[in-house]
C-alpha positions in Angstrom: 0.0 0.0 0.0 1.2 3.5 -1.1 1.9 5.8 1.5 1.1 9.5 0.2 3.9 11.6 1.7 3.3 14.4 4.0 4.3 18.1 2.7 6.7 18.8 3.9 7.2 22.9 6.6 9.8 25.6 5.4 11.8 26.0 8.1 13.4 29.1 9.9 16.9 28.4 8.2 15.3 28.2 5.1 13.9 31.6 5.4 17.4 33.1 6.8 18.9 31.3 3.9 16.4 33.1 1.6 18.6 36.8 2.8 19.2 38.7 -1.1 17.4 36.0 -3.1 13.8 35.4 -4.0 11.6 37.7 -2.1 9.9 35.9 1.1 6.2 36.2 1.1 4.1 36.5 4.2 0.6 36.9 5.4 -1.2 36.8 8.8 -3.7 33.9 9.3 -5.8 33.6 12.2 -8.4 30.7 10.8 -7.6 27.5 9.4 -9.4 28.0 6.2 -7.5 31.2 5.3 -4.4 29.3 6.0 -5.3 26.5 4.1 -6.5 29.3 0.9 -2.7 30.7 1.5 -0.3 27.5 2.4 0.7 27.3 -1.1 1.1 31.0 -2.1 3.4 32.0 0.7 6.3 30.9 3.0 5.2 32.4 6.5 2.2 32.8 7.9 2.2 34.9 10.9 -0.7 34.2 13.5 -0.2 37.8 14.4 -1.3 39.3 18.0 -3.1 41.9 15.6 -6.0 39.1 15.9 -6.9 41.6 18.9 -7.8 44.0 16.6 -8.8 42.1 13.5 -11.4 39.7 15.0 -12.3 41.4 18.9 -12.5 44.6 17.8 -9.7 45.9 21.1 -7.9 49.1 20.3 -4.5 47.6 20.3 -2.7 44.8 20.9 -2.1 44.6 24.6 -4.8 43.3 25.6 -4.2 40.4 23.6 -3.5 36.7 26.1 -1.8 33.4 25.6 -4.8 31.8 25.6 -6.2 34.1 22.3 -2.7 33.3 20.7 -2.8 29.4 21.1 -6.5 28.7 20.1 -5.8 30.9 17.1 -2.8 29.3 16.0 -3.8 25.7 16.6 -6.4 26.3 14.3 -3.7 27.9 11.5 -1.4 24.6 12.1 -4.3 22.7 11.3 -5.3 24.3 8.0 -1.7 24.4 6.9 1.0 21.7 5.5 3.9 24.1 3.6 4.2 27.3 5.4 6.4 28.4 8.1 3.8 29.3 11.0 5.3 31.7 13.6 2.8 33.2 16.3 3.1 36.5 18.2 4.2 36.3 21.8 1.6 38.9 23.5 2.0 41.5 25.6 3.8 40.6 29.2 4.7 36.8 28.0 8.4 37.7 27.3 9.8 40.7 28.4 10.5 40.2 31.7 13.7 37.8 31.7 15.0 35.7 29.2 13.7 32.5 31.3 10.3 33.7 31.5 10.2 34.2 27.9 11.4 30.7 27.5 8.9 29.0 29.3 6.3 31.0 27.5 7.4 29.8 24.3 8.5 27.0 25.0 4.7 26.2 26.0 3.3 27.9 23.0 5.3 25.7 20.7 4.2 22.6 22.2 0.8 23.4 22.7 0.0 25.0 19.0 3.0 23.0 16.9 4.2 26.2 15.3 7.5 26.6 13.9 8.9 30.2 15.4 7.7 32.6 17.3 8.2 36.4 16.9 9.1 38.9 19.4 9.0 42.6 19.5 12.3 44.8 20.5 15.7 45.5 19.3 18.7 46.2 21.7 16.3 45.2 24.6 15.6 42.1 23.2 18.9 41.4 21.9 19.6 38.6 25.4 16.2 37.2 25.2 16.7 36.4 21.6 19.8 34.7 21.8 18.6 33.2 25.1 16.1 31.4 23.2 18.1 30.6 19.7 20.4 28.6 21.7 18.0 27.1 23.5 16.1 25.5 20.0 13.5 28.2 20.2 13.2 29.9 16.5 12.9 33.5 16.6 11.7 36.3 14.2 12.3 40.0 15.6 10.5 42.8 14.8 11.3 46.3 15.2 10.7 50.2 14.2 7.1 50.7 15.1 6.8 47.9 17.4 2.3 47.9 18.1 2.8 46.4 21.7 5.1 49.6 22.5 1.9 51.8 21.7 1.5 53.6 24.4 5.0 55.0 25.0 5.3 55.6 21.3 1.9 57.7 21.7 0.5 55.9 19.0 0.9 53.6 15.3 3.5 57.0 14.0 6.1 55.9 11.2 9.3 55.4 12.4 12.6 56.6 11.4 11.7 60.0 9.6 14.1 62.2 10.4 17.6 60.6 10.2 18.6 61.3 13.5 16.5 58.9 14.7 18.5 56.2 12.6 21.2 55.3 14.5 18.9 53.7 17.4 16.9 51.8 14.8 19.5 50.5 13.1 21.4 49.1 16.2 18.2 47.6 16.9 18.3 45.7 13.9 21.7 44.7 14.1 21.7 43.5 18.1 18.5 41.5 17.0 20.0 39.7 13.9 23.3 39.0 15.9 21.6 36.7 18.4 20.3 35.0 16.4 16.9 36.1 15.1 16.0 33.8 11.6 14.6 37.0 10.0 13.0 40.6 11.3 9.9 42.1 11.1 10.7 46.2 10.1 7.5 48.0 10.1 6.0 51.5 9.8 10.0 52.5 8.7 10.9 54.9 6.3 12.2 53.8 3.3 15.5 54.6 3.2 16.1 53.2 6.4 14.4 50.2 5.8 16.7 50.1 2.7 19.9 50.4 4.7 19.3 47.9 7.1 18.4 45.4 5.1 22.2 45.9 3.4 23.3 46.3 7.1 21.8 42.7 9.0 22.2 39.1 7.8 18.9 37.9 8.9 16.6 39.0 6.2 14.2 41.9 6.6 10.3 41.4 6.4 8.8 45.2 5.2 5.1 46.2 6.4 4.8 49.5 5.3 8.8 49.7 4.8 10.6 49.2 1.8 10.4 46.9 -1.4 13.8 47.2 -0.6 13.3 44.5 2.2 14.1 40.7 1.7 10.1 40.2 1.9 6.5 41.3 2.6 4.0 41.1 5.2 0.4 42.5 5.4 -3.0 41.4 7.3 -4.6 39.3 5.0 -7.7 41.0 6.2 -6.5 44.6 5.1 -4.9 43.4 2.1 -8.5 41.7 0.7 -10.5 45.0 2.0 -12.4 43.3 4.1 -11.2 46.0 7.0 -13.0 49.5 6.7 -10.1 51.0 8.1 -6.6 50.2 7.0 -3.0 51.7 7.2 -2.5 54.4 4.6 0.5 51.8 3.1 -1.8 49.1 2.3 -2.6 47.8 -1.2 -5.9 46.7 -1.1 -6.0 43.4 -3.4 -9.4 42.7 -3.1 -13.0 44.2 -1.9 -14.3 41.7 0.2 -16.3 43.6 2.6 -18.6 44.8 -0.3 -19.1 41.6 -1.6 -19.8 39.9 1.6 -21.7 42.8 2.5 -24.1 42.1 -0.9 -24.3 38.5 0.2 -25.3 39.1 3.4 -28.5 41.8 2.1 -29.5 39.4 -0.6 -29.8 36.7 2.4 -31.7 38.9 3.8 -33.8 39.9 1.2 -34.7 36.2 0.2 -35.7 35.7 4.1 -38.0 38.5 4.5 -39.6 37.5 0.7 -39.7 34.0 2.0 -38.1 33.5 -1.8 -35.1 31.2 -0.7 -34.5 27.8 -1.6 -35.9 24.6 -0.3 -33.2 22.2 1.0 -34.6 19.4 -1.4 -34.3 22.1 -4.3 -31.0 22.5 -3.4 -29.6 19.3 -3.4 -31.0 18.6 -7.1 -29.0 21.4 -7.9 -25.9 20.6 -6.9 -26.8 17.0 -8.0 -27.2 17.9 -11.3 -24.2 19.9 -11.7 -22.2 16.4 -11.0 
């Protein structure tokens, strides 16, 4: 009997290995059918703590628990074979001690079966992150405007525009790739910045609302197919989801209230003489 073999993950040195050669293509996922729509178009999916905002309708991140990240991501794993699935460690799992951090991660790795996790902070960071690389915990960093740092940033503001602020951002990038990180998240960064340190680190540099000078892309899947009303100024919108969902929804409605919609017998001869 034929044994169909199972797909095979990318794994985080595959994506570091990816630094100056094909672009790396990433979305978030938060469902397992999005994930499974995805798999085969991208090589990380990020179960991003931005599932706070996306699905519960919270202001920011922060309120965002370990218990929200794991259900989520279990459910990504399972409607996924290919991609590299790293999760968002929330607010107050990780920046405490490098230990701490460990034991949170190590617990959300063995609870959801992801494949990285993904931390926010540069030169703060820098120990936790090579704390957790060495202990066989994969770890994408992410830094300029960093949403879990919100509230002493005073709000999602672009970093990096005035070159002044460079130097900080760039020794954030390089203290993160140094220990270890298998790639780096550099968001709401202007462009030229985001350009020069993506020459400047060997871990390769993910852009949201960077620079397509960056090894790769990220975006919420859900801003990127419109179904958000409100999205950052950045995004391309590749689809218009909400309106057509929207239109779905009325003529629902419509064929309730005109007690017009189909029988479940009528249905089924449909779809059986489509076969």
């Amino acid at each position: 009997m034929s044994i169909q073999a199972q797909q095979r993950r990318i794994t985080a040195p595959e994506i570091r290995a990816r630094k100056g050669k094909e672009p790396i293509v990433s979305l978030t996922a938060y469902h397992a059918h999005t994930a499974a729509l995805a798999d085969d178009l991208v090589e990380i999916l990020l179960v991003g703590d931005s599932l706070g905002m996306v699905m519960h309708g919270m202001e920011s991140t922060i309120p965002v628990t370990m218990e929200m990240m794991i259900l989520q991501t279990k459910a990504v794993v399972r409607g996924s074979q290919r991609a590299l699935i790293t999760v968002d460690m929330p607010f107050g799992s990780y920046e405490a001690s490098p230990a701490v951090a460990f034991d949170s991660c190590a617990r959300m790795l063995k609870e959801t079966g992801a494949g990285a996790v993904k931390l926010e902070g540069g030169v703060r960071m820098a120990e936790t992150v090579r704390f957790l690389t060495e202990r066989g915990v994969p770890v994408m960093g992410h830094i300029g405007l960093t949403p879990q740092s919100v509230l002493t940033l005073g709000g999602f503001r672009a970093q990096g525009r005035e070159e002044k602020e460079w130097a900080a951002i760039e020794a954030d990038a390089r203290a993160v790739s140094e220990a270890g990180a298998f790639s780096i998240v550099v968001e709401g960064v202007a462009e030229p910045l985001a350009a020069r340190i993506t020459e400047l680190v060997d871990a390769p540099t993910i852009g949201i609302g960077a620079s397509a000078a960056c090894d790769g892309q990220i975006l919420v899947m859900e801003d990127m197919l419109g179904l958000n009303e409100r999205v950052p100024k950045f995004v391309k919108k590749y689809g218009d989801l909400r309106t057509h969902i929207r239109g779905a929804i009325e003529a629902y409605a419509d064929e309730v209230r005109e007690r017009s919609f189909p029988s479940a017998d009528y249905v089924y001869a449909m779809r059986k003489a489509a076969e």
